[in-house]
VEXGU-312152 format. One record per residue (C-alpha): residue number from 1; residue in one letter; y, x, z. Coordinates in Angstrom, 2 decimals, padded with zeros to 5 digits. Each point is the difference from the previous one (the first is absolute). Layout:
<nodes>
  nr rest       v       u       w
 NUM    a       Y       X       Z
...
</nodes>
This chain:
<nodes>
  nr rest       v       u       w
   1    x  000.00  000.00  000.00
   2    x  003.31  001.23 -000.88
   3    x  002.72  000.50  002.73
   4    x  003.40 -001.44  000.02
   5    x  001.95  002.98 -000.91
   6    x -002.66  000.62 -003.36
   7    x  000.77 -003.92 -000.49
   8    x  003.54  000.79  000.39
   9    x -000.01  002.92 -002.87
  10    x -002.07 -001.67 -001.96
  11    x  002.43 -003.10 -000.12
  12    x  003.05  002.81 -001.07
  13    x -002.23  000.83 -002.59
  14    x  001.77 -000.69 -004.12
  15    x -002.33 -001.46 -002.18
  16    x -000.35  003.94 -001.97
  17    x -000.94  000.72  003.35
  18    x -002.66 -001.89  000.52
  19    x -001.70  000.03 -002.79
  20    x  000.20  003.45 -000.42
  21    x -003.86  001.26 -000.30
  22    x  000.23 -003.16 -003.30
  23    x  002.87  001.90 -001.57
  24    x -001.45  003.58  000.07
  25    x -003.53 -001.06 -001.25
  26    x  001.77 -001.83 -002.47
  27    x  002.33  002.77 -001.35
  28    x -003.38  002.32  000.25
  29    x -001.66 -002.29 -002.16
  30    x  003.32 -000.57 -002.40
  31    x -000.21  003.88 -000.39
  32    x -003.92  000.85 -000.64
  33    x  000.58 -003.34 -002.75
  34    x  003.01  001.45 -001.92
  35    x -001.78  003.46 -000.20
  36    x -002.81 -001.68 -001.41
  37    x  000.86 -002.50 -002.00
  38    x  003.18  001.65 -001.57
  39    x -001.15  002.62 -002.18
  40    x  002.38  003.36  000.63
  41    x  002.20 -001.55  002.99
  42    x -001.53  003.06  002.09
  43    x  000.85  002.53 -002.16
  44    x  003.41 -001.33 -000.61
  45    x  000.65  000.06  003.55
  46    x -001.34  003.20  000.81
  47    x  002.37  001.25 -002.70
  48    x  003.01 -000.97  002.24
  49    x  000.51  002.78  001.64
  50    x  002.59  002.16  001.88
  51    x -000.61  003.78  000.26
  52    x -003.73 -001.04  000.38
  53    x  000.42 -002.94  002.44
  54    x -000.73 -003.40 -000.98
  55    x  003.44 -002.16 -000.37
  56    x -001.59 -003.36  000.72
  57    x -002.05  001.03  003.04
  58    x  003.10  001.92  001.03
  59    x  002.50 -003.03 -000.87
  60    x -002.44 -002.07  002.18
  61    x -000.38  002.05  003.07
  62    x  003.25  000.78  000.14
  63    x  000.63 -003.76  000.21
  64    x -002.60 -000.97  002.16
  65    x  000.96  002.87  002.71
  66    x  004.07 -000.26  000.21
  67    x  000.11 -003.27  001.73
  68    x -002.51  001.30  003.01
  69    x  002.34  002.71  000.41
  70    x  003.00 -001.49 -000.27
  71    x -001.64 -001.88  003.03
  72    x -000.69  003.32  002.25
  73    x  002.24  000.47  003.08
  74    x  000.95  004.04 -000.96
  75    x  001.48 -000.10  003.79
  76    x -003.15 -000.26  001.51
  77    x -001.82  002.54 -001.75
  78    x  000.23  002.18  002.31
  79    x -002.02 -002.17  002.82
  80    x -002.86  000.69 -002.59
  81    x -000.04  003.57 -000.45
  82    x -000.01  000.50  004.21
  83    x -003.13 -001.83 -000.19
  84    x -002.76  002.55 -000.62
  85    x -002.90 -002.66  000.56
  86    x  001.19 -001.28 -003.01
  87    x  000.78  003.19 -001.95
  88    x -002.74  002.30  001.53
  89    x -002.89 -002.42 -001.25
  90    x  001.75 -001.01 -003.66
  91    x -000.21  003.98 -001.17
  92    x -003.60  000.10  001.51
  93    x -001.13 -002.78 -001.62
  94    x  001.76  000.50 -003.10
  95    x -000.07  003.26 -001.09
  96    x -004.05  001.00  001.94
  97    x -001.90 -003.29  000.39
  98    x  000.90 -001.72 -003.06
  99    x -000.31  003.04 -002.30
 100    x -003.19  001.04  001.68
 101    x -001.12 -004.12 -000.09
 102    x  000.51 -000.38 -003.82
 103    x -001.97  003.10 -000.58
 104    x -002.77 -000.92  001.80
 105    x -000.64 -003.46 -001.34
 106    x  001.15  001.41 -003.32
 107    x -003.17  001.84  000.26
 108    x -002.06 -001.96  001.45
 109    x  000.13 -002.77 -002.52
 110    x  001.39  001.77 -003.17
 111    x -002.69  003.02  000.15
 112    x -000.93 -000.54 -003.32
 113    x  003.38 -000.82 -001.98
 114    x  002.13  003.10  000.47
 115    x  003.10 -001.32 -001.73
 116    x -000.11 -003.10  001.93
 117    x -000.32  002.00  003.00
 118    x  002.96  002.36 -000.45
 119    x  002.11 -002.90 -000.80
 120    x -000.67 -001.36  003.28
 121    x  000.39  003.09  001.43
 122    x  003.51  000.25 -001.42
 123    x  000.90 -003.68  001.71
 124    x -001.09  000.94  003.79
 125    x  002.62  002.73 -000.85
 126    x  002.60 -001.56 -000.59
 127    x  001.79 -001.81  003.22
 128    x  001.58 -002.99 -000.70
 129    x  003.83 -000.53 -000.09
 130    x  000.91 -002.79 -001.92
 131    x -001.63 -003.35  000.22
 132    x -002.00  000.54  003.55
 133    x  004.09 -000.94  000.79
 134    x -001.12 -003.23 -001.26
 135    x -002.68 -000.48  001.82
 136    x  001.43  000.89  003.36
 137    x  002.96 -002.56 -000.39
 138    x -002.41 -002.80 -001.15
 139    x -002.00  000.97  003.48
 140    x  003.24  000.35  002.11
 141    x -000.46  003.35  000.77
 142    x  002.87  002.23  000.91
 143    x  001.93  000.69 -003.01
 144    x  002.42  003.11  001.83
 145    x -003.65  001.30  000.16
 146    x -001.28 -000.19 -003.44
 147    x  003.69  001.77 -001.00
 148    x -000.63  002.70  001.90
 149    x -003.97  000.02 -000.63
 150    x  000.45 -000.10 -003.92
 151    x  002.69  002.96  000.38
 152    x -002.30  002.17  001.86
 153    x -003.38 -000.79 -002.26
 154    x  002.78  000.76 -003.38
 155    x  001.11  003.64  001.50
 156    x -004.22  000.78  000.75
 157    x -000.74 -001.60 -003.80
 158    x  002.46  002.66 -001.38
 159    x -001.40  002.61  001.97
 160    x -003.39 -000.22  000.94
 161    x -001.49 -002.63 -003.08
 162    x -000.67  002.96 -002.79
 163    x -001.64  002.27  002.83
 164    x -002.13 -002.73  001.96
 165    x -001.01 -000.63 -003.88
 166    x -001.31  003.18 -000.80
 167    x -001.98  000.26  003.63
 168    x -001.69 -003.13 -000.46
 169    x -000.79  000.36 -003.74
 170    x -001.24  003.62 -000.30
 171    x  000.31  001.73  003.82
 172    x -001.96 -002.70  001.79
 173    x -002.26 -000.85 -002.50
 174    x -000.98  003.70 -000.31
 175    x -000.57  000.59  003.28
 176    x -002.62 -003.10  000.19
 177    x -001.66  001.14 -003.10
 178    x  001.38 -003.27 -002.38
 179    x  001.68  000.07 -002.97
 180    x  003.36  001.14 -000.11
 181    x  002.58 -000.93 -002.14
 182    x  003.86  000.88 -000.62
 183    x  003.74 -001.95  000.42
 184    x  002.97  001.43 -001.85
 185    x  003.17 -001.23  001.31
 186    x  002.97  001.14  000.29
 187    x  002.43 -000.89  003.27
 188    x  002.58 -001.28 -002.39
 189    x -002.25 -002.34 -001.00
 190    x -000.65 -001.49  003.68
 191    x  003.56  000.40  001.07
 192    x  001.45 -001.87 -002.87
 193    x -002.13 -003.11  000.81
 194    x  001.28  000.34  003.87
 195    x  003.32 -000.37 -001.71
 196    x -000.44 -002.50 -002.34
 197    x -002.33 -002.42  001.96
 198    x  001.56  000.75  003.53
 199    x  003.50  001.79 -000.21
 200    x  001.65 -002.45 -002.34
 201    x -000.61 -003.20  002.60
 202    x  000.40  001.49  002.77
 203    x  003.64  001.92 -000.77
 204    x  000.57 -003.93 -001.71
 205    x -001.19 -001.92  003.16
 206    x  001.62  002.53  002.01
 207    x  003.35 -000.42 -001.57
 208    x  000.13 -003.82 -000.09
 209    x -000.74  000.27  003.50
 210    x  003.08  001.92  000.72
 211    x  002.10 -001.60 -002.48
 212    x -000.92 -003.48  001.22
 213    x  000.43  000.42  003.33
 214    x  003.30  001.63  000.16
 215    x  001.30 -002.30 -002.62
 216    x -001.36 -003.41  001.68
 217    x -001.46  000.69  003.09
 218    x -003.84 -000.21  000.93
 219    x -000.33 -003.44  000.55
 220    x  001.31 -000.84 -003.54
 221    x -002.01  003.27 -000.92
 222    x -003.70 -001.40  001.76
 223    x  000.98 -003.70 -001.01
 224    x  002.01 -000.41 -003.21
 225    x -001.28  003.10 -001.98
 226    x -003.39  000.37  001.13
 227    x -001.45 -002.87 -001.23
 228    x  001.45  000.04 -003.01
 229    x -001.47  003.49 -000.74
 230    x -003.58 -000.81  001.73
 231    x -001.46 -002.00 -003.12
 232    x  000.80  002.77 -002.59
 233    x -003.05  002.23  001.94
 234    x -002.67 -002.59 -000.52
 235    x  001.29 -000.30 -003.64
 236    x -000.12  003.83 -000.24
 237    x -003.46  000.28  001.40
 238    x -001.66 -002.70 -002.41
 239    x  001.70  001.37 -003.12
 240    x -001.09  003.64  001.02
 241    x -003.66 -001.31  000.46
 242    x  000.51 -001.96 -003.36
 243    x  000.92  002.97 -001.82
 244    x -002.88  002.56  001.64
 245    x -002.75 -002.23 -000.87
 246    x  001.40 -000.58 -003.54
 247    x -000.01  003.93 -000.24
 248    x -004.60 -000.11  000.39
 249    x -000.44 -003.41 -000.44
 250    x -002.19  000.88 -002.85
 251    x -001.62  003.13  002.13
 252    x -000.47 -001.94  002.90
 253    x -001.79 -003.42 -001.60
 254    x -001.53  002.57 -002.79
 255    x -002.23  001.43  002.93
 256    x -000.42 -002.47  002.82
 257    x -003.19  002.32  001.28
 258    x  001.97  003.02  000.51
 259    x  002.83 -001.81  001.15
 260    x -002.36 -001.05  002.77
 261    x -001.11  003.37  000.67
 262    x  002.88  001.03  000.70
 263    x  001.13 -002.51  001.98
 264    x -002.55 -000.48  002.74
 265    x  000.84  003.65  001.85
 266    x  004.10 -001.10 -000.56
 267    x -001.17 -003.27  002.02
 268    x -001.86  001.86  002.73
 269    x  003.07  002.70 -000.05
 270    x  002.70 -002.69  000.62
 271    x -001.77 -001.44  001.99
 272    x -001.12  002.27  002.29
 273    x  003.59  001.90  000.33
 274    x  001.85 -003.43  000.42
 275    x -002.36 -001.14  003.18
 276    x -000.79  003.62  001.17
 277    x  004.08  000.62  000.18
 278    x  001.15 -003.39  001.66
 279    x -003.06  000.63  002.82
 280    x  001.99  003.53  000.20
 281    x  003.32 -001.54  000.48
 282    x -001.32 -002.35  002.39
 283    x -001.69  002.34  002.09
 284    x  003.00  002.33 -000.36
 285    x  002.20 -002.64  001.91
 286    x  001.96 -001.11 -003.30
 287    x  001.31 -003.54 -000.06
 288    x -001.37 -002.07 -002.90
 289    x  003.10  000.57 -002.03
 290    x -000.24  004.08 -000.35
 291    x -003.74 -000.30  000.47
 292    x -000.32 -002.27 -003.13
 293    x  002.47  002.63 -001.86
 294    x -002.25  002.68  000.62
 295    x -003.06 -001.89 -001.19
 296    x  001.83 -001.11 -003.33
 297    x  001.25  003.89 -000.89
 298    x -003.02  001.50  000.73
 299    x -002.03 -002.16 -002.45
 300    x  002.22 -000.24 -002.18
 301    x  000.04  002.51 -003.37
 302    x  002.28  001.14 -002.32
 303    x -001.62 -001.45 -002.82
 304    x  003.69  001.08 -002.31
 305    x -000.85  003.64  000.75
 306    x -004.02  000.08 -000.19
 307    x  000.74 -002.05 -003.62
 308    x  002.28  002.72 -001.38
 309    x -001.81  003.06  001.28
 310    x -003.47 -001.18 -001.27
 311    x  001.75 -000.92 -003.33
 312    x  001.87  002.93  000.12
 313    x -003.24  002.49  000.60
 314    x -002.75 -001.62 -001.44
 315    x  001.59 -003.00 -002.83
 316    x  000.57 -003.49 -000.44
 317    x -003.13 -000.74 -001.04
 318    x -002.00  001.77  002.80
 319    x -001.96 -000.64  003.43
 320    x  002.33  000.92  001.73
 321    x  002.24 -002.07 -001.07
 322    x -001.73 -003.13  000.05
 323    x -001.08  000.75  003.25
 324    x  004.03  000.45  001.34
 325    x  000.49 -003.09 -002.16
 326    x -003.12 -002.26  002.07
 327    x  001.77  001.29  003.41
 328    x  002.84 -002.79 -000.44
 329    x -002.33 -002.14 -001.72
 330    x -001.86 -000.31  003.71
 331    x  003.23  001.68  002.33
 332    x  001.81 -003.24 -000.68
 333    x -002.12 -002.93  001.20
 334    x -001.57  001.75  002.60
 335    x  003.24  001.33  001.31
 336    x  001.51 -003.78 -000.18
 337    x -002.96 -001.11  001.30
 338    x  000.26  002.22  003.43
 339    x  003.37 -001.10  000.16
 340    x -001.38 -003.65  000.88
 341    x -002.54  002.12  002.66
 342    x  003.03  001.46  001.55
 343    x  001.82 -002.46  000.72
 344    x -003.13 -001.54  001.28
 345    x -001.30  003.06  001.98
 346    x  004.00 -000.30  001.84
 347    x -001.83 -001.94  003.04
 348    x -002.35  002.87  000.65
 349    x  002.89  001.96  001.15
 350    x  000.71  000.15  003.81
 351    x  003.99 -000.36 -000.43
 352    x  000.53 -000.59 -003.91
 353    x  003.68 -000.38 -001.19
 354    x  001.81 -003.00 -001.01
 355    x -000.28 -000.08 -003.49
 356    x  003.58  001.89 -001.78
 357    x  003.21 -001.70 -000.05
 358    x -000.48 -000.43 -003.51
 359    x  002.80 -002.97 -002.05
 360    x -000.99  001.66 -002.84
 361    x -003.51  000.52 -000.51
 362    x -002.15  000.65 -003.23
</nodes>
């Protein structure tokens, strides 16, 4: 049974809102149709790009990410990075366990389709920093959080992504005695989609912030503004999905028993990383709100980056690719679907947190 103050959320709810989980299986299955029924729509959009970044996808996230951060509170940051049993267990899980998790089932279930395997390989890498801030304001987690937890997981993609690449794809795999394979990319590369995907919205969210609120106030900011901006995120997230499954449509429907392949370890992955990290939070003393953050950016990948790089080092037309294309394909309703379990698993906690002051949600 539901308590009063779920009741009472639920009731604030917009009709996007609620129907949410319809809308992205919907624009998923929009996509995967165009790319199949519409003979060369992928390859036209994957022509439109931008010093090697895909406009639409880019156009989209941008979109979808601006109005979340134009809802952070920059003033409180600072209440988030004091809080190592927040920080301390987001670069553990990020940048050992989930590396070391994706290998492992990568392996396990993969041993006898190495391209498939490398691909996936290439996804654990890769730490989520756009859409996982999605996901945490759809779950009311703590969106001063997910600022600072996106910042910190872009500065280790620059620097550690092309090194923890080459020690799990030829260094550990020699050691064990597997096969061993090779990822040429160049920290360019990585930093440019930190700045595209993350740096643009967040400069832009920061900004209207500051502009707003001087100009108006923060109760015209947080009342007037907000809302008008909220919708435009949801719009931005279903176009974005739209336009990636349009991209493999064709490659995704064309091979339905690779596609599942690849797809049961990426269940068991996110998964496994989502429940194992909330129990962490939980047992670390976080409320629900920063506990639910955690969770969400620490199952959460980059699927931008492990896209380009596998296209990048191995083609369009490879694995590898499909397999960093298939990580969405199962990243999004899963992740949507633990955003229902969150808010759910809120009554577990021993002192959870009324849900954000939010007029403006997405």
């Amino acid at each position: 049974m539901s308590t009063a103050s779920e009741q009472q959320v639920a009731g604030r709810l917009s009709f996007l809102d609620r129907y949410l989980a319809v809308w992205i299986l919907a624009a998923m299955a929009v996509g995967l149709g165009l790319g199949r029924l519409v003979p060369g729509l992928g390859d036209a959009l994957a022509k439109v790009t931008v010093t090697g970044v895909s406009l639409p996808i880019a156009l989209g996230l941008l979109v979808m990410m601006y109005p979340v951060l134009a809802k952070v509170r920059y003033d409180r940051l600072d209440t988030v990075t004091r809080d190592r049993r927040l920080l301390l267990p987001s670069l553990l899980l990020n940048w050992i366990v989930g590396p070391a998790v994706m290998f492992a089932l990568a392996w396990l279930f993969l041993p006898d389709l190495p391209e498939y395997r490398t691909g996936l390989i290439i996804v654990g890498l890769a730490r989520c920093i756009a859409m996982v801030i999605i996901w945490n304001d759809l779950a009311c987690g703590d969106r001063e959080a997910a600022a600072v937890l996106v910042a910190l997981n872009s500065v280790f993609q620059v620097i550690a992504f092309s090194a923890l690449g080459w020690f799990y794809l030829s260094v550990l795999p020699g050691w064990l005695g597997l096969e061993q394979a090779g990822l040429d990319v160049s920290v360019w590369e990585i930093a440019r989609s930190v700045l595209i995907f993350l740096g643009i919205p967040l400069i832009a969210g920061y900004l209207t912030r500051r502009i707003g609120e001087h100009a108006k106030g923060r109760t015209w900011y947080e009342s007037r503004l907000l809302p008008r901006l909220g919708p435009f995120a949801l719009y931005g997230l279903l176009f974005t999905i739209i336009v990636l499954f349009a991209l493999q449509g064709d490659a995704i429907t064309s091979q339905p028993l690779d596609v599942a392949r690849i797809a049961l370890p990426l269940l068991v992955y996110f998964g496994l990383m989502w429940a194992g990290s909330m129990a962490l939070g939980r047992a670390a003393g976080l409320a629900y709100q920063r506990a639910t953050t955690l969770a969400f950016t620490a199952a959460g990948n980059n699927f931008e980056l492990a896209i380009a790089v596998a296209i990048a080092t191995f083609g369009a037309t490879s694995g590898q690719a499909l397999a960093g294309v298939v990580g969405p394909l199962i990243e999004v309703p899963v992740l949507i679907g633990l955003v229902y379990v969150a808010l759910y698993a809120r009554r577990f906690f021993t002192a959870p947190a009324a849900p954000q002051e939010d007029p403006a949600h997405v």
